[in-house]
C-alpha positions in Angstrom: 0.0 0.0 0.0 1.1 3.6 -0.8 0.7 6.5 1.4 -2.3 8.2 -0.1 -1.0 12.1 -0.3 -3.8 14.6 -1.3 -0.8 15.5 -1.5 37.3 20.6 -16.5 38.7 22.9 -15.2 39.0 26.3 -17.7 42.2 28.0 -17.1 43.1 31.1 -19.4 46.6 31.3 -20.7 48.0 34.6 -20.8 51.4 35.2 -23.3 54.4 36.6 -21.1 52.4 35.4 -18.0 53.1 32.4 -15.6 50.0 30.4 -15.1 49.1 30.6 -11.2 49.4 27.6 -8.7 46.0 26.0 -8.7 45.5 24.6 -4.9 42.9 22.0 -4.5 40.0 23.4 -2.3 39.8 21.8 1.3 36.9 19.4 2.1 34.4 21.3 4.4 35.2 20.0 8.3 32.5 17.3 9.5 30.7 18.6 12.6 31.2 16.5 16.3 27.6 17.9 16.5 24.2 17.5 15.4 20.6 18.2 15.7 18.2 15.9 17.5 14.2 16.4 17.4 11.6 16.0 19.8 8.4 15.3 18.6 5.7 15.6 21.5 2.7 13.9 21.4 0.0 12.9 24.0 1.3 9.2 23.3 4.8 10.2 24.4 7.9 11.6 22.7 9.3 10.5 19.4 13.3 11.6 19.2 14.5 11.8 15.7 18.2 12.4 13.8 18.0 13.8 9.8 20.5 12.9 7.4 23.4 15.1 6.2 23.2 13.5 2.8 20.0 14.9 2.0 20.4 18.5 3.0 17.7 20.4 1.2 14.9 18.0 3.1 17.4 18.8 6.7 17.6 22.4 6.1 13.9 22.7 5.5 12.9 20.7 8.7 14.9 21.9 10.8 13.7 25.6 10.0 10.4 24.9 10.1 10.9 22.9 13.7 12.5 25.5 15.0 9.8 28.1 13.8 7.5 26.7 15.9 5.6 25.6 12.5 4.7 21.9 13.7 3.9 23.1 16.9 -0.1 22.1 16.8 -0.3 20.3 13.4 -1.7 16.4 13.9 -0.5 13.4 12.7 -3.7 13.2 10.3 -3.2 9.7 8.6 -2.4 6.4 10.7 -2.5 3.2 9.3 -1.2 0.0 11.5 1.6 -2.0 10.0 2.2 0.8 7.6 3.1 4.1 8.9 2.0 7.5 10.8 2.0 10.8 8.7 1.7 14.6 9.7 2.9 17.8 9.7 -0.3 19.6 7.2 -0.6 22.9 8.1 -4.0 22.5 7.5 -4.4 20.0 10.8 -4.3 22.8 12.9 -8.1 24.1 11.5 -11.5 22.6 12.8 -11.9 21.1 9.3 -10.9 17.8 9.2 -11.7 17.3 5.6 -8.8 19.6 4.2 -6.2 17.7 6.3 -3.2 16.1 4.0 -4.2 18.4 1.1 -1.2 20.9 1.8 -1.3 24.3 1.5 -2.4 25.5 -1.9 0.9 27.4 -2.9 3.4 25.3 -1.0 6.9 25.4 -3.1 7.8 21.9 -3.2 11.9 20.3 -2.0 13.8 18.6 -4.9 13.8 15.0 -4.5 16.6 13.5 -2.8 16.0 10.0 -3.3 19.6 7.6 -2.1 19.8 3.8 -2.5 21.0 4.0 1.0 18.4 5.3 3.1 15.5 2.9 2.9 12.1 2.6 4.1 13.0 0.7 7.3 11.2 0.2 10.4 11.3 4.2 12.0 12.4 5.4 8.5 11.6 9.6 8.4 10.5 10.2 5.0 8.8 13.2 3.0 5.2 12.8 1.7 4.7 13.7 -2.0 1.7 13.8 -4.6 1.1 11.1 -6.9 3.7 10.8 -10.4 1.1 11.8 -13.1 1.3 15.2 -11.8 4.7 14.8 -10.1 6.9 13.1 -12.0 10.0 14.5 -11.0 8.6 13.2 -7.4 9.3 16.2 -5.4 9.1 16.3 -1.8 5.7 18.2 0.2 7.2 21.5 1.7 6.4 20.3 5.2 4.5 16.7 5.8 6.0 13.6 6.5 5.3 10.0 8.1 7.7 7.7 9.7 7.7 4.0 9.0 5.2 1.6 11.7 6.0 -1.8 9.5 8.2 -3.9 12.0 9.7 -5.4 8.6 9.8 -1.6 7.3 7.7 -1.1 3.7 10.5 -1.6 0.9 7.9 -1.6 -1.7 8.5 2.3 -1.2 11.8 2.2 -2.1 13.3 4.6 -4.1 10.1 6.5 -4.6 10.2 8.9 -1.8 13.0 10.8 0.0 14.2 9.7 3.1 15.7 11.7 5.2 15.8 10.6 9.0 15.9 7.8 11.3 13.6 7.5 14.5 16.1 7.2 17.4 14.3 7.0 20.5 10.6 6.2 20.9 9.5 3.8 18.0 6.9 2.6 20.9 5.0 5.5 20.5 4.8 5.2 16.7 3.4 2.2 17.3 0.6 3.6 19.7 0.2 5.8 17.4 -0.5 3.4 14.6 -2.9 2.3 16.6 -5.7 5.2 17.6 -9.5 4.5 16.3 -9.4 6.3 12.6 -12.6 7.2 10.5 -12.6 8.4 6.8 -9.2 8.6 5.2 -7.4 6.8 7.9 -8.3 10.0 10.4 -7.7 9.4 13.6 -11.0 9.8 15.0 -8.9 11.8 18.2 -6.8 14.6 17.1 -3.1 13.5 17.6 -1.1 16.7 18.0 2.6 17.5 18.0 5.5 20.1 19.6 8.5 20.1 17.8 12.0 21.0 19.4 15.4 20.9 18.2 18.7 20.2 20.6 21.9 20.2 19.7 24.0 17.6 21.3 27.5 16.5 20.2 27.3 13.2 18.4 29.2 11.2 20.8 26.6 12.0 23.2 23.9 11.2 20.7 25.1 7.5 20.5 25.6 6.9 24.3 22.0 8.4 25.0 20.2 6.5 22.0 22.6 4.2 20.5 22.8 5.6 17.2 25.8 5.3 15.2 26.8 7.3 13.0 28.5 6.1 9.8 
């Protein structure tokens, strides 16, 4: 099942002229830090890395996280053995019928789709709208669903970007996954979020949650 989203080098020779020494440029320094999120939710917290690798999608959530832009959006489509999605500025309304369809003049991220981040179990990934009217399968400027499936859903594979890991609290995901829904997978109580970003060296980051960074 798919998630339903309603949404050379040129160098100019000069006569009489020595040709300048050409250094290399230096690689940019890797951080020791990074960025850990904290996804609130009446079920409990969520803590979450994003990936360097796919910057655009990074940059974007970590702005809009640290806005305060999630802070009262729902996660507005829960399906069990599948995955939770949210993050539709539209949750925030009394209108439950608008929520997934994005806002109307959202600019969309490039897709940044890499073999190596899969849809495994507590896979981040950005939600999209369909290929016939996005083929170039670009990412929703804000909403995104984390991956419930025990045995992950690699079926989506190479279709969406992904762009974080769950660290810390798959439990809740899974509670989650699990509230009463009506139409469109709804959950029939709203499920709201607070977003916060800390910055914690990553040593600290693997002794805390046991991630390890490659």
């Amino acid at each position: 099942m798919k998630p339903f989203f309603r949404y050379t080098l040129l160098v100019g020779l000069v006569v009489g002229l020595a040709t300048p020494m050409v250094h290399a440029a230096k690689k940019p320094r890797k951080s020791s830090k990074d960025e850990v999120i904290t996804i609130s939710t009446p079920q409990g917290d969520i803590r979450l890395i994003l990936f360097d690798k796919t910057p655009l999608h990074k940059a974007n959530f970590l702005k809009l996280a640290q806005s305060g832009f999630y802070n009262g959006t729902t996660f507005h489509r829960v399906i069990p053995n599948f995955m939770i999605q949210g993050g539709d500025p539209n949750s925030k309304d009394t209108d439950p019928a608008n929520d997934g369809a994005g806002a109307q003049d959202e600019k969309m991220i490039p897709a940044e789709i890499l073999p190596e981040f899969t849809h495994k179990r507590g896979a981040v990934a950005a939600a999209r709208t369909p290929d016939f009217i996005n083929p170039q399968r670009q990412s929703s400027a804000s909403q995104f669903y984390i991956v419930q499936n025990p045995q992950g859903t690699p079926h989506l594979n190479g279709q969406y970007t992904v762009f974080g890991q769950v660290i810390s609290g798959q439990e809740v995901v899974d509670k989650i996954a699990q509230q009463p829904t009506a139409e469109r997978n709804r959950p029939v109580t709203n499920i709201p979020m607070t977003v916060k970003v800390e910055k914690l060296k990553k040593k600290k980051i693997t002794e805390l949650y046991g991630y390890q960074y490659q």
